[in-house]
C-alpha positions as CSV (number, residue, x, y, z in Angstrom):
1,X,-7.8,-31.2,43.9
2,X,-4.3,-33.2,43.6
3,X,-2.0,-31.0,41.5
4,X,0.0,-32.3,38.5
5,X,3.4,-33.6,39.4
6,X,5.1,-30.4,38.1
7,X,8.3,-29.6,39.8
8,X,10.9,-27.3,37.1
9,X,10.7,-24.3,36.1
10,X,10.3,-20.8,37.8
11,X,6.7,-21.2,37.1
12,X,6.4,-24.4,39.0
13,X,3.0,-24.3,40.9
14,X,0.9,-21.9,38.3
15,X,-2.2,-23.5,36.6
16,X,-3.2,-22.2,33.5
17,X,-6.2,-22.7,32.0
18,X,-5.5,-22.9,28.1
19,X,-8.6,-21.7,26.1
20,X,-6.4,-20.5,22.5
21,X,-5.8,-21.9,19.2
22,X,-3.9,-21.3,16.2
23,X,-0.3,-19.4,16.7
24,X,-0.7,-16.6,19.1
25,X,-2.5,-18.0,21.9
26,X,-0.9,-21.4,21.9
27,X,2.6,-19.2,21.8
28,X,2.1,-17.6,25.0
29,X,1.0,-20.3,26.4
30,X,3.7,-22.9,25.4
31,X,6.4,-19.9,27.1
32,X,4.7,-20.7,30.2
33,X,5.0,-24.2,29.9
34,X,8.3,-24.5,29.4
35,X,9.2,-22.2,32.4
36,X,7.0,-24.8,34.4
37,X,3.6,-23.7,34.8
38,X,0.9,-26.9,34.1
39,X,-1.1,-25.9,31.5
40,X,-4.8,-27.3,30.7
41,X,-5.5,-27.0,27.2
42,X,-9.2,-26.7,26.4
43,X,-10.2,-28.3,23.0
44,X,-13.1,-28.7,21.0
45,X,-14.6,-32.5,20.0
46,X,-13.4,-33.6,16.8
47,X,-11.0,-31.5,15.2
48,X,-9.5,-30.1,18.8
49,X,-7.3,-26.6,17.7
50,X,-7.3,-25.4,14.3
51,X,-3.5,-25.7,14.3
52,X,-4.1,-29.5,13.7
53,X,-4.8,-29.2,10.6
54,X,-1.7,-26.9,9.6
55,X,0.7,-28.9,7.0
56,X,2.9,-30.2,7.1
57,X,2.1,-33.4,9.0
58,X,4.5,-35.7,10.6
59,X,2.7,-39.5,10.5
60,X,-0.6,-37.2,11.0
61,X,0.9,-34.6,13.8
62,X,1.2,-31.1,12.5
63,X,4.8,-29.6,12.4
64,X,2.7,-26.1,13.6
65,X,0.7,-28.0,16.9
66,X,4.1,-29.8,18.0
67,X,6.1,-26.7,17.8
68,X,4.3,-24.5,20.7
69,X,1.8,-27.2,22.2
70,X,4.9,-29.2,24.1
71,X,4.5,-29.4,27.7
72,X,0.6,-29.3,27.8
73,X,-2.4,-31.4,28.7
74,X,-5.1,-31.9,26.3
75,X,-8.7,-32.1,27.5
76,X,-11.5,-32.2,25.2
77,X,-15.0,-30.5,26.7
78,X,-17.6,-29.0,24.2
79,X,-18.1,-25.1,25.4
80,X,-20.9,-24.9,23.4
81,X,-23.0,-27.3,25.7
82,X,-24.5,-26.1,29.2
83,X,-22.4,-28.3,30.8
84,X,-19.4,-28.0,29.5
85,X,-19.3,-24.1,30.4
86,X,-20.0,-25.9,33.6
87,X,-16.8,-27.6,33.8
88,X,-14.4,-24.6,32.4
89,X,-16.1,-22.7,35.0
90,X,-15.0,-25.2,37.8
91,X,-11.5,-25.3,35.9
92,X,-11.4,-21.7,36.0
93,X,-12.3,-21.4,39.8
94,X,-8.7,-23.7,40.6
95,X,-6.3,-22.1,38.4
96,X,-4.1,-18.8,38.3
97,X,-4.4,-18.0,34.7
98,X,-6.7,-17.7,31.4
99,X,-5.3,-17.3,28.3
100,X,-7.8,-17.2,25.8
101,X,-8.1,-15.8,21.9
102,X,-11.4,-15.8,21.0
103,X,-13.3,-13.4,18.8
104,X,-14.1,-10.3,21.4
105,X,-18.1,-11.4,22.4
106,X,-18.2,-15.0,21.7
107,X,-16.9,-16.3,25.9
108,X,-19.7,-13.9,27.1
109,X,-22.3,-15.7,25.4
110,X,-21.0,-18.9,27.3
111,X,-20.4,-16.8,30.6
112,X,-16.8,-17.5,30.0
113,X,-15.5,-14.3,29.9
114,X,-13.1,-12.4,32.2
115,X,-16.3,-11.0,34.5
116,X,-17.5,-13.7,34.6
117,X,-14.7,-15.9,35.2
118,X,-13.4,-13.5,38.2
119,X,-16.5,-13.1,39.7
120,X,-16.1,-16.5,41.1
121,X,-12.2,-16.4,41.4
122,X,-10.8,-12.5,41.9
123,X,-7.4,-13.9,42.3
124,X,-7.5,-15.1,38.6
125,X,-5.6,-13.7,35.8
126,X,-6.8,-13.1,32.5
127,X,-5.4,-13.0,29.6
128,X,-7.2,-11.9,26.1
129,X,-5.1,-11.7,23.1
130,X,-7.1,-10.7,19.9
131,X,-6.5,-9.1,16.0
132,X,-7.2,-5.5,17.0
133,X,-7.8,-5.4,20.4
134,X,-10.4,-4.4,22.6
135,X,-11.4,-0.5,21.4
136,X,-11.8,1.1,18.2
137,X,-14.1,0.4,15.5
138,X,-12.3,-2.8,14.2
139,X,-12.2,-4.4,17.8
140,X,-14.8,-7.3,16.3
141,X,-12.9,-7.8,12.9
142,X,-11.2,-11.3,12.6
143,X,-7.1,-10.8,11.3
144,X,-4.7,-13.4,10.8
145,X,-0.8,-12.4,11.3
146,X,-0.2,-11.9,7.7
147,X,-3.8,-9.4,8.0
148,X,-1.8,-7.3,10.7
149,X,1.2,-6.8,8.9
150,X,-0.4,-5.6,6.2
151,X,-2.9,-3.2,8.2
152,X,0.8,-2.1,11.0
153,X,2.6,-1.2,7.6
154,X,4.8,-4.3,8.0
155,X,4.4,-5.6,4.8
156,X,4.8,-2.0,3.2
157,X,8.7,-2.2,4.2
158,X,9.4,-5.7,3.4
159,X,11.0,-7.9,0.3
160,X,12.8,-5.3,-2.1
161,X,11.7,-2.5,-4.4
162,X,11.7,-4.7,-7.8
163,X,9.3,-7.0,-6.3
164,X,5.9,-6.8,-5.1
165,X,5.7,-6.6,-0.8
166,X,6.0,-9.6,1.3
167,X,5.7,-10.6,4.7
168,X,7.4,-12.0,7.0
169,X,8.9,-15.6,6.4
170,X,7.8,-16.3,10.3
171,X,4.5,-15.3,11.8
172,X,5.8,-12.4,13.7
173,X,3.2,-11.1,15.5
174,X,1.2,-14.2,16.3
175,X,4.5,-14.8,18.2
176,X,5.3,-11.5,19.4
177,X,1.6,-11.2,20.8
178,X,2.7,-14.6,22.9
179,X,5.2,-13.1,23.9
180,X,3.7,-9.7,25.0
181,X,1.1,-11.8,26.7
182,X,3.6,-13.5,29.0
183,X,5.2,-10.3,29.8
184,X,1.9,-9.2,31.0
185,X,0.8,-12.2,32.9
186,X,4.6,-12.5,34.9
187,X,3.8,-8.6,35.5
188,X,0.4,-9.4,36.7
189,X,1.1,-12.1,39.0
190,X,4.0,-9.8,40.7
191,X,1.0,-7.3,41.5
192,X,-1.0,-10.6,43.0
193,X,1.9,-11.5,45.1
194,X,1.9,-7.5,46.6
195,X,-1.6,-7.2,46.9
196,X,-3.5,-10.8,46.1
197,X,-5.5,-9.3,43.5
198,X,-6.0,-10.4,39.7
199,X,-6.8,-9.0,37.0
200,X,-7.1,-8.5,33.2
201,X,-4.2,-8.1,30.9
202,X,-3.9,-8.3,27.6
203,X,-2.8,-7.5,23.7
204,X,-3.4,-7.8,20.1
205,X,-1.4,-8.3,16.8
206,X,-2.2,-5.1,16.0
207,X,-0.7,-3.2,19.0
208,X,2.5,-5.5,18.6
209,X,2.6,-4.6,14.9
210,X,2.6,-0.8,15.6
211,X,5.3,-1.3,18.3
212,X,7.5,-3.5,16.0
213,X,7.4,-0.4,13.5
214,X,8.6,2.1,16.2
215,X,11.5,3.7,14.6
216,X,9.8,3.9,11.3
217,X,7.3,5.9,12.9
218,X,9.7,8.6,14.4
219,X,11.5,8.5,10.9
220,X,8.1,9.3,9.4
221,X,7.8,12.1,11.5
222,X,11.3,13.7,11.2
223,X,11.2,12.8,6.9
224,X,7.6,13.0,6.0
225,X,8.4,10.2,3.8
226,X,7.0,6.5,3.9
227,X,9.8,4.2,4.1
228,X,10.3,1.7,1.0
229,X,11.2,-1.9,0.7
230,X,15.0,-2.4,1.4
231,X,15.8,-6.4,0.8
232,X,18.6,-7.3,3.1
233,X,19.9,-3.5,2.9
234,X,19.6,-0.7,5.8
235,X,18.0,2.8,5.8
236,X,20.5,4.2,8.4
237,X,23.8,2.3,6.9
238,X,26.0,1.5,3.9
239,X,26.9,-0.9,3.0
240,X,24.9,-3.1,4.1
241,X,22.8,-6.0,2.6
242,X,23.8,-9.1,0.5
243,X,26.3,-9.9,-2.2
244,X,26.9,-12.7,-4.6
245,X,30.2,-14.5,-4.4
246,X,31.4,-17.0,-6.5
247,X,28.9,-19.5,-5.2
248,X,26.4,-18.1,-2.4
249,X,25.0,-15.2,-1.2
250,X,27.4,-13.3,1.7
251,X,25.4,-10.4,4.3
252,X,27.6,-7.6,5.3
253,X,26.6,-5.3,7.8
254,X,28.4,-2.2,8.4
255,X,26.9,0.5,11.5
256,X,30.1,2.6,11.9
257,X,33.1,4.2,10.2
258,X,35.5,1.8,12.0
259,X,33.7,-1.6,10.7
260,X,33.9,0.2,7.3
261,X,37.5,0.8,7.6
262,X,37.9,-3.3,8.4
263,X,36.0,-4.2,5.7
264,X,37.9,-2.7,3.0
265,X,41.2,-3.3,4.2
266,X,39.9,-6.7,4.1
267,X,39.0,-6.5,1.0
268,X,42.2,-5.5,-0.1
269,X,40.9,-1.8,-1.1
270,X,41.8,0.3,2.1
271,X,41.8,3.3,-0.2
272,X,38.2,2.9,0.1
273,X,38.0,4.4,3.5
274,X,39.9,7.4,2.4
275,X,37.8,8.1,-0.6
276,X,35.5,11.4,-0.2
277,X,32.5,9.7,-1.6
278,X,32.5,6.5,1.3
279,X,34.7,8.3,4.3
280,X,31.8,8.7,6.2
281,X,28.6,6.5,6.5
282,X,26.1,9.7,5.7
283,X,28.7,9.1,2.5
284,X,28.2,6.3,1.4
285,X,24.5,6.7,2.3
286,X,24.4,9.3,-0.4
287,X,26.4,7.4,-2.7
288,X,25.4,4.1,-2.1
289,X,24.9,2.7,-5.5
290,X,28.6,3.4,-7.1
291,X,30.0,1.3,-3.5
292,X,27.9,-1.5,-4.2
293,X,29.2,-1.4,-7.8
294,X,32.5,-1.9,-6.5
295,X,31.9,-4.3,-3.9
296,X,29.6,-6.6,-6.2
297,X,32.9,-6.8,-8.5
298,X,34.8,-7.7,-5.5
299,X,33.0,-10.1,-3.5
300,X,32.4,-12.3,-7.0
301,X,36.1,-12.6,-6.9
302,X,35.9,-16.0,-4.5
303,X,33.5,-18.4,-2.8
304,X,31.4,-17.2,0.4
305,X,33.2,-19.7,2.5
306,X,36.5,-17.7,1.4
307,X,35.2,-14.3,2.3
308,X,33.4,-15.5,5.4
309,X,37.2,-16.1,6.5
310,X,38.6,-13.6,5.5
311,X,35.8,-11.0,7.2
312,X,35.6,-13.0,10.2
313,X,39.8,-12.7,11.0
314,X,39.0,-9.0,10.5
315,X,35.8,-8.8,12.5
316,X,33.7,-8.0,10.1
317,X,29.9,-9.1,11.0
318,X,28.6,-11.6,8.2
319,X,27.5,-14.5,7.5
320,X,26.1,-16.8,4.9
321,X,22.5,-16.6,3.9
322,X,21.7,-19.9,5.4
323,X,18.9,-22.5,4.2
324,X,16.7,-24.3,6.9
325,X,18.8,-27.7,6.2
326,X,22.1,-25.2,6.5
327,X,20.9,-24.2,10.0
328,X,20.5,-28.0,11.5
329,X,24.4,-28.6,10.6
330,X,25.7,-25.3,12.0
331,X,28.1,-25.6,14.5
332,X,26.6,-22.5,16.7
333,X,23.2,-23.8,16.6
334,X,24.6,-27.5,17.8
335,X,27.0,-25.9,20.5
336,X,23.7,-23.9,22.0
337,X,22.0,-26.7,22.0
338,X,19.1,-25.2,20.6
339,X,16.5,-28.5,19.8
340,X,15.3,-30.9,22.8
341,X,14.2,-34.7,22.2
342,X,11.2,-35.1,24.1
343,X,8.7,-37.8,24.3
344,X,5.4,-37.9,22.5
345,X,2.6,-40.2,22.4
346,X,2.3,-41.0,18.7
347,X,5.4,-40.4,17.0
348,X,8.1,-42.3,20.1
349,X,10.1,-38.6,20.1
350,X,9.9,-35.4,18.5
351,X,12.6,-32.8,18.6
352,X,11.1,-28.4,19.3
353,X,13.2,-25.5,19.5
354,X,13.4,-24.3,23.4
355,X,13.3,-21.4,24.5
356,X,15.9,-18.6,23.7
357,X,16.5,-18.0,27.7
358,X,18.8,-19.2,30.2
359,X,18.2,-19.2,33.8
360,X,20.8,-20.4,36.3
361,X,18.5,-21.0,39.3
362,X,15.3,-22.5,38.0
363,X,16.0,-23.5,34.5
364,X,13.2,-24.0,32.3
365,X,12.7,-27.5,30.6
366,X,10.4,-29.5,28.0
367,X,9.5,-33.0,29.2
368,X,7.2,-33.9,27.0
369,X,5.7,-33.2,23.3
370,X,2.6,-31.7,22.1
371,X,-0.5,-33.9,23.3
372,X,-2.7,-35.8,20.9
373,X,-5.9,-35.0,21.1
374,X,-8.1,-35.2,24.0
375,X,-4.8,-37.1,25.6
376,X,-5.2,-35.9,29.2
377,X,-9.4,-35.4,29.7
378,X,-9.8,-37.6,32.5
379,X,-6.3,-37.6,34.2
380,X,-7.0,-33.7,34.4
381,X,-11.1,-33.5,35.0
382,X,-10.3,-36.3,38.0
383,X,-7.5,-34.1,39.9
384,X,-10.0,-31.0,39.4
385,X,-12.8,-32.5,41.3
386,X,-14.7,-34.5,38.5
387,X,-16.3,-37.8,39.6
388,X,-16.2,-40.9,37.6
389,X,-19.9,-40.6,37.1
390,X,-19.6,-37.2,36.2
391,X,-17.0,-38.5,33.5
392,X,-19.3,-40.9,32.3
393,X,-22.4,-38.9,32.3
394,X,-20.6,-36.4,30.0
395,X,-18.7,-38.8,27.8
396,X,-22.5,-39.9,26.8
397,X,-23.7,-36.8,26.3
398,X,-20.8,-35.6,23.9
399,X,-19.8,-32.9,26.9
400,X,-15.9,-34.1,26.9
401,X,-14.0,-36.2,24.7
């Protein structure tokens, strides 16, 4: 096997063997390879991962796919087909890692799953994420991130009390189950580096949901009561949330007595601070509704670009409830550098978000944008072994694409 020319990243060296779709799977992965590992990611003929198909499309490339498939190599093989278990099974034999999210069952019936797989490679990692995980009587149930928040009491504390629920604008638990994933995997190949043994690892969005609601949990338990819908305001503080100004929406947030004290005299109302009612936070917890009367009076009195002055000379934390088109001009966002122009096969460039890490001695990088489809089949099956007439022989029969 000749290795792909993969030389950044901490991760530089790793193979991964890419067997996800939609958010969560293709999350964790795309972490990975932007910290350098070479990911080979398996899709099906014809429509490839669902993502695909998300809107909206940029001159036919989904926003979704680009965003976490940059930095991979697209091979088409049919799993369904004898030989194309064949293949993954070959893949699987010369790679470190398998991330996969398929419905708990279905890889066993194609002798794809993590017995299987190590049986024939006990250095391998793999990685299952799922909806529910792998016990319980829901471990076979199919659940979408919006599905999870709704069962992990997510959606139960989210949008505001005059309103129905909501969930999240983002899909956090897709993501944070990527996330958890990689934690896993990094863990698990520090035990194969100790002892040269693999292993299973794993998570679900329902596992990540429950942890995400931690604290409301222990407040459950110390309360008895289920928490409500809050907006943009805080449980534990006051005040704390968002106000109209003259123009746009400001959010304050104020976790101590001392911030409390800035912000008034700020305001030009240090008597505030003094009065009984707001002096301390349990205070203004309690009388919450008569301070935001008076603040809602104030804060109308001049634009949010005013008061975002004012608060920040006084160091006040807050900031402008910012639109998507807000966030590409601001000037932290540029200074951080936070999108990367990369190359992609279709569109000439395409600019993703990188990661949210730094790392001095082995930074992590994108070079290049989320494959089309099928883009890298025969680059990849050739450096893993795959003769040309094996190529042929399975381009006929539908095997790869």
């Amino acid at each position: 096997m000749i290795p792909q020319e993969q030389n950044f990243g901490p991760l530089a060296g790793i193979r991964v063997l890419d067997l996800t779709s939609n958010i969560s799977g293709p999350s964790a992965t795309c972490i990975l390879a932007d910290l350098g590992a070479e990911i080979i990611k398996i899709e099906r003929p014809g429509a490839g991962d669902d993502a695909r198909g998300m809107g909206p499309h940029m001159q036919g490339e989904s926003a979704y796919f680009l965003a976490i498939n940059r930095n991979k190599q697209s091979v088409v093989i049919d799993i369904r087909q004898a030989e194309g278990q064949r293949l993954i099974r070959r893949l699987a034999q010369q790679v470190d890692i398998v991330v996969e999210n398929f419905r708990r069952g279905v890889l066993a019936k194609y002798g794809l799953d993590a017995q299987s797989l190590r049986a024939d490679n006990p250095r391998l990692i793999y990685c299952s994420l799922s909806a529910y995980g792998e016990e319980g009587p829901d471990a076979n149930k199919p659940g979408y991130d919006a599905i999870l928040q709704a069962r992990t009491g997510m959606i139960s504390i989210t949008g505001s009390r005059s309103e129905e629920p909501a969930r999240s604008g983002v899909s956090v638990l897709d993501m944070g189950s990527g996330m958890w994933s990689v934690i896993a995997i990094l863990s698990a190949l520090h035990h194969r580096e100790r002892t040269g043994e693999g292993q299973v690892v794993g998570t679900s969005l329902f596992e990540t949901g429950i942890y995400w609601m931690n604290y409301h949990l222990l407040a459950y338990q110390a309360t008895k009561r289920d928490p409500v819908p809050q907006g943009t305001s805080h449980t534990a503080f006051a005040p704390y949330g968002s106000y109209q100004t003259a123009d746009d929406l400001l959010l304050i947030g104020i976790s101590n007595d001392s911030l409390f004290g800035k912000l008034v005299n700020a305001l030009g109302h240090g008597e505030w601070a003094e009065d009984p009612r707001f002096r301390r936070n349990n205070d203004r917890l309690l009388h919450r509704n008569e301070l935001n009367d008076l603040l809602i009076e104030c804060f109308l009195q001049k634009t949010c670009g005013e008061w975002l002055d004012i608060l920040d000379r006084a160091g006040v934390p807050c900031s402008r409830i910012q639109k998507v088109s807000q966030v590409y001009h601001d000037p932290q966002f540029e200074a951080m550098k936070m999108m990367c122009t990369v190359p992609h096969a279709t569109l000439g460039t395409v600019s993703v978000p990188r990661l949210p890490i730094r790392l001095e001695k082995s930074p992590n990088e994108i070079k290049t944008g989320a494959p089309v489809l099928g883009q890298h089949t025969d680059e990849v099956l050739r450096r893993y072994g795959v003769t040309e007439e094996e190529l042929v022989t399975h381009k006929a029969n539908g095997v790869i694409g």
